[in-house]
C-alpha positions as CSV (number, residue, x, y, z in Angstrom):
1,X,18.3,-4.7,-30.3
2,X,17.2,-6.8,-27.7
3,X,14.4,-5.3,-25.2
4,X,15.1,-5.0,-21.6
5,X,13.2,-6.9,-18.9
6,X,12.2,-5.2,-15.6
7,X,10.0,-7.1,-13.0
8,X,8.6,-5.8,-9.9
9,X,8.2,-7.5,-6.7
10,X,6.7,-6.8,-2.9
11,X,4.3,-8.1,-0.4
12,X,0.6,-7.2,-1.2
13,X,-0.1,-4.0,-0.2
14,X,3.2,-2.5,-1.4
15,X,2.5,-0.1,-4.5
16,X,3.5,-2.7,-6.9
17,X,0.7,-1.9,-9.4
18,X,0.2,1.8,-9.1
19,X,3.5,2.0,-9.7
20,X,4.3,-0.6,-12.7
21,X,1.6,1.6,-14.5
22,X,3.4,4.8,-14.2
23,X,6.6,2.8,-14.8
24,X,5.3,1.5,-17.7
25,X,4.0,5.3,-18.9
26,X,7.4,6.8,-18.3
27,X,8.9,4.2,-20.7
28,X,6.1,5.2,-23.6
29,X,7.2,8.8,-23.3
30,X,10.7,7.8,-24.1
31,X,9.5,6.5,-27.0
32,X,9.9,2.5,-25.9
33,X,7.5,-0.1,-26.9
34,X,6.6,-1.6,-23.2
35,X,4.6,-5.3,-22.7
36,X,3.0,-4.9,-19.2
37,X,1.9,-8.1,-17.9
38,X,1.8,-10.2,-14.5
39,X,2.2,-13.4,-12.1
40,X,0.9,-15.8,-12.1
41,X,-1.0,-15.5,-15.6
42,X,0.1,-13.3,-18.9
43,X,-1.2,-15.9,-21.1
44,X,-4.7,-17.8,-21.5
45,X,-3.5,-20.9,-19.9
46,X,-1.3,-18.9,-17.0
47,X,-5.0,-17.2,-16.4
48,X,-6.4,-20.1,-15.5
49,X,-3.6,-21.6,-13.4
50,X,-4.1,-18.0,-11.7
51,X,-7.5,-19.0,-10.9
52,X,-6.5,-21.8,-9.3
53,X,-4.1,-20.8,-7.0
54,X,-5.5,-17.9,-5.9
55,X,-9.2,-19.5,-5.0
56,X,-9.5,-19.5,-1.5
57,X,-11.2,-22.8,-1.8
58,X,-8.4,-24.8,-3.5
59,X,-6.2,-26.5,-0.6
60,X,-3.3,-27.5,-2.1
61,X,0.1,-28.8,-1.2
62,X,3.3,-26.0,-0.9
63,X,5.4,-28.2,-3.7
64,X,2.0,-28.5,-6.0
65,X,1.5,-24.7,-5.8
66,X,5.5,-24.4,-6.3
67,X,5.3,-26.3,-9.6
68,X,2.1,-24.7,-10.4
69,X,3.7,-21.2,-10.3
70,X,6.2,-22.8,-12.5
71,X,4.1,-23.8,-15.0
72,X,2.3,-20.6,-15.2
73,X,5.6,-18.9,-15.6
74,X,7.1,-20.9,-18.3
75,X,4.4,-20.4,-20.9
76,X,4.0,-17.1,-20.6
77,X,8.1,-17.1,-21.0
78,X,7.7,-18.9,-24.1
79,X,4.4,-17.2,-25.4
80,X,5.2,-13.5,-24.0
81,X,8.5,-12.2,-22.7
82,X,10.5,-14.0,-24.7
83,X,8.8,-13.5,-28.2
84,X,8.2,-9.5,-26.9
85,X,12.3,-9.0,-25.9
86,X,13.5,-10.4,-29.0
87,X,10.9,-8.4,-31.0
88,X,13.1,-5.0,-28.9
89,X,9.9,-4.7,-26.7
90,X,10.7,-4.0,-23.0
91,X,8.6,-6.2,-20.8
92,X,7.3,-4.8,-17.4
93,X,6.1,-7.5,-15.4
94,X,4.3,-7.6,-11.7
95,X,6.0,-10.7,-9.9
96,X,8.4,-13.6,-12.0
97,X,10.7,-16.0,-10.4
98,X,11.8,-14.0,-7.3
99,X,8.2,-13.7,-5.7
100,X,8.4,-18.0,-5.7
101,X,11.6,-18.0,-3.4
102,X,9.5,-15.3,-1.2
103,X,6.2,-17.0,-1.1
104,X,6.4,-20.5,-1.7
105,X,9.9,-20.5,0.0
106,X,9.9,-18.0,2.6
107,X,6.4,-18.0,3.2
108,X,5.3,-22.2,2.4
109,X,8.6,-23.4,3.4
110,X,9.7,-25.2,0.2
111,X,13.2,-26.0,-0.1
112,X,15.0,-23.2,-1.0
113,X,17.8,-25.6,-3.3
114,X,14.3,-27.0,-4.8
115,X,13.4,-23.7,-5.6
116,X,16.6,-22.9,-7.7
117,X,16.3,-26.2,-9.4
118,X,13.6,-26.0,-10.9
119,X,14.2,-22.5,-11.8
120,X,17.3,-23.2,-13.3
121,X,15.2,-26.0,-15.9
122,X,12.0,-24.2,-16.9
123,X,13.6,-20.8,-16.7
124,X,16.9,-21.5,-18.8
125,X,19.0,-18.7,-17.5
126,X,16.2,-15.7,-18.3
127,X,16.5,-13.2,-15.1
128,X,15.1,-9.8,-15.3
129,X,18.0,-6.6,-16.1
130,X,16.2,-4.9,-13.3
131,X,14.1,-5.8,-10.8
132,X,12.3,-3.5,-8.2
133,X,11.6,-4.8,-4.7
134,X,9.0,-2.6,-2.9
135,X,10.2,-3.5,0.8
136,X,6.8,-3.0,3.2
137,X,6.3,-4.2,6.6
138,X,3.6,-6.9,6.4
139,X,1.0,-5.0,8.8
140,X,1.5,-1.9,7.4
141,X,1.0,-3.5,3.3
142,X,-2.1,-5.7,4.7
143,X,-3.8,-2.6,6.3
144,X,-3.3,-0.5,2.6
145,X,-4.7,-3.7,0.9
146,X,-7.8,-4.6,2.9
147,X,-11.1,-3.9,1.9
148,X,-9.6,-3.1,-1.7
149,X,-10.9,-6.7,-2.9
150,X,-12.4,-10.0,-1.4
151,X,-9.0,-11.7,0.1
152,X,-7.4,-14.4,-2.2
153,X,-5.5,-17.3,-1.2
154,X,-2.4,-15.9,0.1
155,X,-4.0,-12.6,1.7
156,X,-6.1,-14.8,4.1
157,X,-2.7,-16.0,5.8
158,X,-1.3,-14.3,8.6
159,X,1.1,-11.9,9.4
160,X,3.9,-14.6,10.2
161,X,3.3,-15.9,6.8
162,X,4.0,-12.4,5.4
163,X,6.7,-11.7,7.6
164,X,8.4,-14.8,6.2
165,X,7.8,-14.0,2.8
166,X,9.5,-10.7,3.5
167,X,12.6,-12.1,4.7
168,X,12.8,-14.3,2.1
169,X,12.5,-11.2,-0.8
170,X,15.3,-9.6,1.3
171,X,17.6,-12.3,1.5
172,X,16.8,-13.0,-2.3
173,X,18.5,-9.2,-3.0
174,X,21.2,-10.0,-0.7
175,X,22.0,-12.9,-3.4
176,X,21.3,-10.7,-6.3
177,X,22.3,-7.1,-5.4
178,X,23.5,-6.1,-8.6
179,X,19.8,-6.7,-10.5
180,X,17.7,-6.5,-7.5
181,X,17.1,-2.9,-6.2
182,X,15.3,-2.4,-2.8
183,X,12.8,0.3,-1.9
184,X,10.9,1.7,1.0
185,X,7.8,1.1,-0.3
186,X,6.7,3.4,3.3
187,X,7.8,6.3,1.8
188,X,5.5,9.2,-0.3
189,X,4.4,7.9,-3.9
190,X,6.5,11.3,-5.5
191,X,9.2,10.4,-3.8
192,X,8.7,6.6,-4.7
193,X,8.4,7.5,-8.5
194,X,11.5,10.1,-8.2
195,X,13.9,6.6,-6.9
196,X,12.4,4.8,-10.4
197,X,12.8,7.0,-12.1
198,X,16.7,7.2,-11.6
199,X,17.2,3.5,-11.4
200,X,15.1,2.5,-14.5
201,X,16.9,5.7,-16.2
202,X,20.1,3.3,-15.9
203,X,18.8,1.1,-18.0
204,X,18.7,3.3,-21.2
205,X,21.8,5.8,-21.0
């Protein structure tokens, strides 16, 4: 049987990755086999493109960081979560297509048409069966996340960019309300983990 495919999405700052781990560990207690793995990267070469675009010191233009992302994405399609779902693995994965639309989209302005075109050709119709969006307002997810790490690339721009991105994510679900699932990522971590619970439980029965 075919694994399932769950991806989880937010601004910095939102829980994404506390909350993919204990995601991914109430999967294993159901007995599942679970891949955890992440975007941009998940394979060697998607490593290295994650270098890239996340060095502060690499200018770059929106659409070359678009196709970038792309790039990344489609190898570790073809060398992870595609190899892992047909194997009956589930695959758990922090960011895939949707965080492009919100951040190269919404937050660099790319053409949003663009942005589903290319999608459409290195993607071939993969979407996620769920995916989690951890809805945060921007100051409050950049005041969590500073000081955690020297700022990359994208947390060195400023709150407009972020506020962009997080309209983009939310008009994103509004296209996609049947697989993407919104949360308020301001509420208490039990509370947080009690919502995923239920939802990801869907997946299963």
């Amino acid at each position: 049987m075919r694994g399932k495919f769950i991806t989880l999405e937010g601004i910095d700052g939102a829980g994404k990755s506390t909350h993919l781990e204990w995601l991914a560990k109430l999967l294993r207690q159901r007995a599942i086999t679970v891949r955890v793995t992440r975007e941009p990267g998940g394979t060697v070469l998607g490593e290295k493109l994650r270098q890239i675009l996340l060095d502060p010191d690499n200018k770059m233009h929106a659409e070359t960081e678009t196709l970038l992302m792309f790039a990344a994405r489609r190898e570790h399609l073809d060398k992870v979560i595609e190899p892992a779902l047909v194997k009956g693995e589930w695959v758990v994965c922090d960011r895939y297509a949707d965080a492009t639309f919100a951040y190269q989209g919404g937050g660099r302005g790319v053409d949003w048409s663009r942005l589903a075109q290319i999608e459409k050709w290195t993607l071939r119709g993969l979407q996620p069966d769920l995916t989690m969006l951890f809805d945060l307002a921007p100051e409050t997810g950049r005041r969590r996340a500073r000081g955690a790490r020297a700022a990359d690339r994208f947390e060195q721009e400023q709150d407009e960019f972020y506020r962009r991105v997080r309209e983009a994510y939310l008009r994103r679900a509004s296209e996609h309300p049947l697989r993407i699932r919104v949360i308020d990522a301001g509420q208490s971590v039990a509370h947080i983990q009690q919502e995923l619970a239920i939802i990801a439980g869907a997946l299963w029965q």
